[in-house]
SEMIDO-605507 format. One line per 4 residues: their letters; for each residue y, z, x of C-alpha. Coordinates in Angstrom, 2 decimals. Each point is the difference from the previous one (the first is absolute). Layout:
<atoms>
a) Y Z X | ... $
</atoms>
This chain:
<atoms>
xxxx) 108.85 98.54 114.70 | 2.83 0.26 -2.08 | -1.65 -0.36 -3.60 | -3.01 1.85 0.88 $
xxxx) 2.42 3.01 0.48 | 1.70 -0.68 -3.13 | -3.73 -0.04 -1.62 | -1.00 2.93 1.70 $
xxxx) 2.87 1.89 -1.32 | -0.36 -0.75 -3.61 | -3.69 1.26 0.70 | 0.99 3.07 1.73 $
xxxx) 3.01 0.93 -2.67 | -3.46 -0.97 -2.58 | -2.57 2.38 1.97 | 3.19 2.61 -0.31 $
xxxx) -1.12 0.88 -3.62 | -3.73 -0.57 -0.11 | -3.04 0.35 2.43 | -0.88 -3.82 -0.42 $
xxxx) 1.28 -2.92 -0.70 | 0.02 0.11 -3.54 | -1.28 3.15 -1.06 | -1.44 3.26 0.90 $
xxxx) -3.58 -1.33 1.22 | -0.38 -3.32 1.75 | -0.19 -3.20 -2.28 | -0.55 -4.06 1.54 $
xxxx) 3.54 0.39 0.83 | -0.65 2.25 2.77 | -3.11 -2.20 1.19 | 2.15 -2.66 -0.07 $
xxxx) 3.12 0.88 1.96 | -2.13 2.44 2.62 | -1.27 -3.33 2.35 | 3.66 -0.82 0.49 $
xxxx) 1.58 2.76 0.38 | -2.21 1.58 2.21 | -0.09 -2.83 1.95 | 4.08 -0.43 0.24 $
xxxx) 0.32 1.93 3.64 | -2.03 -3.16 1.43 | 2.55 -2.44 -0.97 | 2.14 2.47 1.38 $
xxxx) 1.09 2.30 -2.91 | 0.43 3.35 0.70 | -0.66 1.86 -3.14 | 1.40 3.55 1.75 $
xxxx) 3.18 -0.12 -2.35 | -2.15 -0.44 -3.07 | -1.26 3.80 -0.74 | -1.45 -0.82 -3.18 $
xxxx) -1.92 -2.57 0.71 | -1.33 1.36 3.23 | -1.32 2.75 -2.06 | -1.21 -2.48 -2.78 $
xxxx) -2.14 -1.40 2.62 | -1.44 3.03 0.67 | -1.21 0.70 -3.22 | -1.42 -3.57 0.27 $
xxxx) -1.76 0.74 2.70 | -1.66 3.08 -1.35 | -1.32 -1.20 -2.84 | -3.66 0.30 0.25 $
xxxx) -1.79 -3.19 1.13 | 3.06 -1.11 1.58 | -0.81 -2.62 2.91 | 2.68 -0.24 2.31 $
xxxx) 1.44 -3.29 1.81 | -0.94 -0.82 3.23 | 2.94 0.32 2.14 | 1.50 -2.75 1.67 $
xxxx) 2.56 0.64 3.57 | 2.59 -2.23 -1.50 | 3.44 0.83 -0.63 | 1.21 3.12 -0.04 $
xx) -3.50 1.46 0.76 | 0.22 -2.58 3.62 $
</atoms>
């Protein structure tokens, strides 16, 4: 739990200054990193302190012909 914190705050403090990952549209980097951290609350991650990234996600999500996960009641979701 402890180094997916640290990760997840160099991501945030990263998301600070531009809408994705990388760069101001969404690249493979974004594909890439979205299955894991949207997944993180189910091995019980809470992404609450992580505004950025919470709102990265978002934008993730609304991409068009975005296909969301199926959710799982594991972890923090349980």
């Amino acid at each position: 739990l402890t180094r997916a914190h640290n990760v997840l705050t160099q991501i945030d403090a990263e998301l600070s200054g531009h809408p994705f990952i990388v760069a101001a549209t969404p690249t493979i980097a974004d594909v890439a990193l979205y299955s894991y951290i949207a997944s993180a609350p189910e091995g019980n991650v809470d992404l609450s302190a992580y505004a950025y990234v919470r709102a990265w996600l978002a934008r993730i999500e609304a991409l068009p012909g975005f296909v969301e996960f199926q959710k799982t009641p594991v972890g923090l979701a349980a």
